[in-house]
N, C-alpha and C positions, 0 to 999 in steps of 0.2 A: 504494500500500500504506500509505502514511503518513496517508491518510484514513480508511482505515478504522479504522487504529489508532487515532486522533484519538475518533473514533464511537464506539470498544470502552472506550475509558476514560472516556469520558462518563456510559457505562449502569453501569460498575461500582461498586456498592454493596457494604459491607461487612455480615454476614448478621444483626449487630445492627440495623443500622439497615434493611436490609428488613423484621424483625421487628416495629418500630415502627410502620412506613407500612401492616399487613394490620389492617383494619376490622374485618373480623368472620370467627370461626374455621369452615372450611369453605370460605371465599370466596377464588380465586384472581382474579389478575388477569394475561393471559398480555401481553410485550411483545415486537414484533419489533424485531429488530438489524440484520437485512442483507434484502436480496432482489437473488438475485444468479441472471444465466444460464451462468452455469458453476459444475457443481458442487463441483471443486476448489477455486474460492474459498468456497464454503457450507463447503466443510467446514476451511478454513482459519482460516474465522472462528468455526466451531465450535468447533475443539483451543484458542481462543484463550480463548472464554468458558467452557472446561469446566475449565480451567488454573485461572482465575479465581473458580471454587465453582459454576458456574449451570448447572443443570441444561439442555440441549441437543436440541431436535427439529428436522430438517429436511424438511419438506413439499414435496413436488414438488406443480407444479397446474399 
């Protein structure tokens, strides 16, 4: 658990400064955080970056 935590703080950005790093208006740029086979952990690290400001999608494939 203290790995991913390690990985969650790496991605976190304050919403100034992602505002800085968008090139041009309309253009996203999507990044993944985990990939994970249990979904309980998806969704843990979900509540984790939604805590954090970031909007949150979980894909099953």
């Amino acid at each position: 658990m203290e790995d991913v935590k390690y990985e969650l703080k790496k991605f976190i950005v304050n919403q100034h400064e992602f505002k800085e790093l968008v090139t041009e208006e309309g253009k996203l740029y999507k990044v993944q955080i985990g990939a994970f086979k249990s979904r309980e952990n998806a969704q843990k690290l979900s509540r984790k970056a939604k805590s954090a400001g970031f909007a949150v999608h979980i894909d099953y494939s």
